[in-house]
C-alpha positions in Angstrom: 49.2 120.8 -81.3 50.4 117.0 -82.1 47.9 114.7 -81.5 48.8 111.3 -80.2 49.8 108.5 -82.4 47.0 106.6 -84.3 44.0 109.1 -82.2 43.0 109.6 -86.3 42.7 106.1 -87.8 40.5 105.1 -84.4 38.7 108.8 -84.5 38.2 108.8 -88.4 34.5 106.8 -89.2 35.2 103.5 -90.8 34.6 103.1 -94.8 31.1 101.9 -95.0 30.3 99.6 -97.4 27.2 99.5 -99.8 24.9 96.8 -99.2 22.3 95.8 -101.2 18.9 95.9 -99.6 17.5 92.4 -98.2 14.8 90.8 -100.5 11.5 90.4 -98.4 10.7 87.2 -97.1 8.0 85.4 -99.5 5.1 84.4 -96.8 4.7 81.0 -96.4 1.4 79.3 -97.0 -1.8 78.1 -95.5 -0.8 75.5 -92.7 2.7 75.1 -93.6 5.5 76.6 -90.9 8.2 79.1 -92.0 11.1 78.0 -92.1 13.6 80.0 -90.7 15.7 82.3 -92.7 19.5 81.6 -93.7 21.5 84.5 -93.4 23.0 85.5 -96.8 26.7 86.5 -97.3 27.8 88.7 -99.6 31.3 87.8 -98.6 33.0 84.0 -98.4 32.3 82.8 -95.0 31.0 86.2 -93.7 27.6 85.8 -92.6 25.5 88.7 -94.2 24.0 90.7 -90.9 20.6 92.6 -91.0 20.7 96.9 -91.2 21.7 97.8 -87.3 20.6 94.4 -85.5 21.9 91.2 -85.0 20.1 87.5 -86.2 18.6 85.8 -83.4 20.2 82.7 -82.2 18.1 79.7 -83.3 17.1 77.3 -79.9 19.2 73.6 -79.4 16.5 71.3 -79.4 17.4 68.6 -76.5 16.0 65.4 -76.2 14.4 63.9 -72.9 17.1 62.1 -70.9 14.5 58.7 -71.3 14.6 59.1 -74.8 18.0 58.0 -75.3 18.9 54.7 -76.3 20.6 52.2 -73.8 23.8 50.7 -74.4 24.3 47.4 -74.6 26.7 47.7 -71.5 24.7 49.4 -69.6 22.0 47.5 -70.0 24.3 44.3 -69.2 25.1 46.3 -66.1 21.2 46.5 -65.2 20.3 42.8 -66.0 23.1 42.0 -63.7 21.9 44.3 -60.7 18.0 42.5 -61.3 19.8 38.8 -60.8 21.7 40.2 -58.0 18.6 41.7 -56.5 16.9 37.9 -57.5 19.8 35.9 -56.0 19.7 37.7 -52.7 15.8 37.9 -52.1 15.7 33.8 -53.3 18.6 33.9 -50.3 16.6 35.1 -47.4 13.6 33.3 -48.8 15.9 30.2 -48.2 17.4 31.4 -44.9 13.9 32.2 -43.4 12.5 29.1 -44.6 15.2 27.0 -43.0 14.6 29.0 -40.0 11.3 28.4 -39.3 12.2 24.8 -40.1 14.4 24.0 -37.8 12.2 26.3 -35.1 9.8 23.9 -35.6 11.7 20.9 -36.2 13.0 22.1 -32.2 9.7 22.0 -30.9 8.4 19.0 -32.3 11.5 17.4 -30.5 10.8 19.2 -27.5 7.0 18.1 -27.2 7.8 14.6 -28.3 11.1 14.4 -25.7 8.2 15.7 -23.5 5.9 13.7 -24.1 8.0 10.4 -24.3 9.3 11.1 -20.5 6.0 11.9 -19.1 5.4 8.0 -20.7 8.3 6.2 -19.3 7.1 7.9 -16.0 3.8 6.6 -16.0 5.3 3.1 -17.4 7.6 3.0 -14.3 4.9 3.7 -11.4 2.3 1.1 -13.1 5.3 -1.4 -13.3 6.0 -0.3 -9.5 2.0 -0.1 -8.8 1.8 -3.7 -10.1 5.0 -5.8 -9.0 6.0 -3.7 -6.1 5.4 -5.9 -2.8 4.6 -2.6 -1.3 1.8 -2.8 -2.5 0.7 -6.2 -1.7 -2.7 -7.2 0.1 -2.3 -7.1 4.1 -6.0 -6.3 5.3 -9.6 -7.2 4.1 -11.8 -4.9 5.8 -15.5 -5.7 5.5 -18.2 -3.2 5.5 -22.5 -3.5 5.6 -22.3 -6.9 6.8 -25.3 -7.2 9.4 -27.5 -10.9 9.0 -24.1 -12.3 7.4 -20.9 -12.7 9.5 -18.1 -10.3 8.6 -15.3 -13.2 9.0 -17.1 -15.5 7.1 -17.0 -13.3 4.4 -13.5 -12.0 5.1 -12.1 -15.7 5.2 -14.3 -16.4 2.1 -11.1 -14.3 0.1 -8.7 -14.5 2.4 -6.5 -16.1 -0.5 -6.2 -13.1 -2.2 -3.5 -12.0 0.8 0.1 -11.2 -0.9 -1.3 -10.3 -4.3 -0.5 -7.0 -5.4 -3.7 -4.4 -5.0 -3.8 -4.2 -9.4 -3.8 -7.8 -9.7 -6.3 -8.8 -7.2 -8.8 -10.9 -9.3 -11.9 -10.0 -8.9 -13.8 -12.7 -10.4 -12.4 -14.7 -8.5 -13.5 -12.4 -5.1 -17.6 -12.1 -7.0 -17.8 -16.2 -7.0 -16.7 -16.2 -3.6 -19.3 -13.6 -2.0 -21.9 -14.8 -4.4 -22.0 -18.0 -2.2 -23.7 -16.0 0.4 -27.7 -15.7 -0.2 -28.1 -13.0 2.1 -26.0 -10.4 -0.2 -27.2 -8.9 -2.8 -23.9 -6.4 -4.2 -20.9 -5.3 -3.1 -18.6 -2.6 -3.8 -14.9 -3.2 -3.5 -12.1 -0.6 -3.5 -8.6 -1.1 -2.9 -7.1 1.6 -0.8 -3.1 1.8 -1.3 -0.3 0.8 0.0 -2.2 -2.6 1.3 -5.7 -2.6 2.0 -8.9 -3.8 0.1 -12.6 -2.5 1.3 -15.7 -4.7 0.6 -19.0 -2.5 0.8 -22.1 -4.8 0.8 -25.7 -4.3 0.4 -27.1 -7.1 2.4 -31.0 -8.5 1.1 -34.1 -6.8 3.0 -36.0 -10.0 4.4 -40.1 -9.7 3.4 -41.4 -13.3 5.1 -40.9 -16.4 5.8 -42.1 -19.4 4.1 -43.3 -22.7 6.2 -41.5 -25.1 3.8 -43.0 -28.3 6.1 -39.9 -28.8 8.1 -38.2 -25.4 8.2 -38.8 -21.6 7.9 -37.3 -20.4 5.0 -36.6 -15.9 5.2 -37.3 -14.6 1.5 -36.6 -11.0 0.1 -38.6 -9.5 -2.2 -37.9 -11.7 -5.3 -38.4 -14.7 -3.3 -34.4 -15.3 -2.8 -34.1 -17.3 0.0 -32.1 -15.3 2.6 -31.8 -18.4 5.0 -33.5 -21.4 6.6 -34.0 -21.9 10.0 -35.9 -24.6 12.4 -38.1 -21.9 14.0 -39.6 -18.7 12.7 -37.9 -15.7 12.4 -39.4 -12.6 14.8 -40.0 -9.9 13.4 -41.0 -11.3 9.3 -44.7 -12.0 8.5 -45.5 -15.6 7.4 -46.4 -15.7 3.8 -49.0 -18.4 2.7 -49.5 -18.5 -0.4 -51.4 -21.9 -1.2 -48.4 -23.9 -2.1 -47.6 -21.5 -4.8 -44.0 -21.0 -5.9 -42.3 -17.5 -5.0 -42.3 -16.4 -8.4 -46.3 -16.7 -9.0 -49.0 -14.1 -9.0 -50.1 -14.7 -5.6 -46.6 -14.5 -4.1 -46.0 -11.1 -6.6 -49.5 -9.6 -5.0 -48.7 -10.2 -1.4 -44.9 -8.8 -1.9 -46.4 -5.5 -3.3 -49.1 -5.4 -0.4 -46.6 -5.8 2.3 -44.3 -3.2 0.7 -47.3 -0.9 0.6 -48.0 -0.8 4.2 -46.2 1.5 6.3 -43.4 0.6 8.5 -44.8 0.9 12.0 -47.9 -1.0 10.5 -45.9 -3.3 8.9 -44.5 -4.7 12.2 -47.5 -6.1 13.4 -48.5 -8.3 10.5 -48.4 -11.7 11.8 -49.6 -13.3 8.7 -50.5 -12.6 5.4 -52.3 -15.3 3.3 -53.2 -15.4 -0.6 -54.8 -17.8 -2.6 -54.8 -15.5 -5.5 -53.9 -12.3 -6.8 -57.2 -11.2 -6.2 -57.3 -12.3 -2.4 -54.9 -11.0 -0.2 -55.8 -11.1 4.0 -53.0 -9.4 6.3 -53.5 -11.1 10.1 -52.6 -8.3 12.9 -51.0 -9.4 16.2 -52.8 -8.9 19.1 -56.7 -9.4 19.8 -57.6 -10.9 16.3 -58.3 -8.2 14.0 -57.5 -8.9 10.8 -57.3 -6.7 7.0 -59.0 -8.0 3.8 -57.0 -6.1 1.4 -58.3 -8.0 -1.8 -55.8 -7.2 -5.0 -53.1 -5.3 -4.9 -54.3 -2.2 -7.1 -54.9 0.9 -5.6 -52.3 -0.3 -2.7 -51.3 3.0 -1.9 -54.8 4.3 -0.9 -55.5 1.3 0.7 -52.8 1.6 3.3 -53.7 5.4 4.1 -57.5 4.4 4.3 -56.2 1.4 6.9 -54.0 3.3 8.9 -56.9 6.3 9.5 -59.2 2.8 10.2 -56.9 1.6 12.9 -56.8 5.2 14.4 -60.4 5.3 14.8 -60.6 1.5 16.2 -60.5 0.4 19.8 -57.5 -1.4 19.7 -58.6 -4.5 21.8 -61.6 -4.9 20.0 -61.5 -7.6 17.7 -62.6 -7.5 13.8 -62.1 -7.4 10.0 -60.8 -4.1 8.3 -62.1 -4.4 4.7 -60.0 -2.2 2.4 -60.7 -3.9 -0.6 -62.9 -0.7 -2.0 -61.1 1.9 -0.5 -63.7 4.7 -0.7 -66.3 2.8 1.3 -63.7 0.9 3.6 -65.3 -0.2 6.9 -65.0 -2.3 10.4 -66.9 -5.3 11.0 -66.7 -6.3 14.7 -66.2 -10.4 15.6 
């Protein structure tokens, strides 16, 4: 039987060929690494394979990506992304900053705009306030006015009519009511569009004084109220020896009389004083009369009288003696 073209030369073992045996590897020494073997050819350019198994492929060593080496473009390329980055942060910086600025360059404006009408506003109603004839005096009205006369003292600064309520002087209006004896303050208020109120405190009479010829009413710092040809009902007369108002003996009987009750106070019909140390009160009625002596101890003097007078038949005629409070007594006339 034929056989098929070219079965024998693929069939048929291929010529071996003798190769010498490898030399064994010389081991390496002590600490030092083995390097690795070269394959030996025994042909030109054919690499000289080991009996039945092939040489193992030696590993690529790689180096890490970082490792490598920039450019000089590419580092170029990164500088120029950094300034970019720079430029645009240094831009919003700029942007924001400019912001805020003018935020607060807006209010600023605003509060001083504000701040600037709420002036010219005021300016305008003081200018209105001060000019303005609406505003002008009309009425005095007079208030407190009891022992002095209310038109007296209303035509005392009746000049100030037509002035503007801010402009009224009031200096002017103190020299005018100071003129009357029997006040001691005022209080004035001007009450718009047109009206000005005077509040006084009138001075609480304390005695008279028999000056020779006249009666002359006193307060409490010997300021003569007024003077009158007769004597004034109701006021004690004060004699004090010809002393002046502002001695001892004037001082002692003043804090005496303002000792003594009200209701007790009313029937006093004299009180005399040659000194500090001798004051006598003189009660209306049958003749009984107080020795009071100084004025210390005031107080308890004008309890311990008032329980006296209690305890005293009032139309009997006598002497209270006060002047040692704790061993105070009546002596019959």
């Amino acid at each position: 039987m034929k056989r098929p073209q070219g079965f024998d030369r693929q069939a048929s073992p291929a010529p071996s060929r003798r190769r010498e045996p490898a030399a064994a590897p010389t081991p390496p020494a002590t600490g030092q690494a083995t390097p690795p073997s070269t394959p030996q050819s025994s042909e030109r350019g054919t690499p000289q394979a080991s009996t039945g198994r092939r040489m193992p492929r030696m590993p690529r060593i790689r180096k890490p990506a970082g490792s490598r080496e920039p450019s000089a473009a590419a580092a170029e390329r990164a500088a120029r992304r950094q300034l970019r980055r720079a430029e645009a942060a240094r831009k919003r910086y700029e942007r924001d900053e400019v912001r805020r600025f003018t935020r607060r360059t807006r209010r600023r404006r605003a509060i001083l705009a504000t701040a600037g009408g709420a002036g010219a506003v005021l300016l305008i109603a003081v200018v209105i306030a001060v000019f303005s004839p609406a505003l002008a005096l009309r009425n005095i009205q007079i208030e407190g006015a009891t022992r002095v006369s209310a038109d007296e003292v209303r035509a005392a600064i009746d000049d100030q009519l037509g002035t503007p309520l801010a402009l009224i002087d009031l200096g002017r209006v103190q020299d005018e009511l100071g003129a009357f004896p029997v006040i001691r303050s005022f209080v004035t208020e001007a009450v718009p569009p047109d009206t000005l109120v005077v509040r006084i405190t009138e001075r609480d009479p304390i005695g008279t004084i028999n000056s020779g010829a006249a009666f002359d009413l006193v307060d409490p710092a010997g300021v003569v109220i007024a003077t009158s040809d007769t004597r004034v009902d109701g006021v004690p007369v004060i004699d004090v020896g010809g002393h002046a108002a502002d001695s001892a003996a004037f001082e002692s009987v003043v804090e005496v009389l303002l000792a003594v009750p009200t209701e007790l106070r009313g029937r006093i019909d004299a009180v005399t004083a040659r000194s500090k140390d001798d004051v006598t009160l003189v009660l209306d009625g049958v003749g009984q009369s107080v020795s009071w002596g100084s004025a210390d101890g005031s107080a308890q003097k004008a309890r311990v009288l008032a329980e006296l007078i209690l305890q005293t038949d009032p139309a009997l005629a006598g002497e209270f003696d006060v002047s040692a409070p704790t061993i105070a007594v009546f002596r019959p006339a």
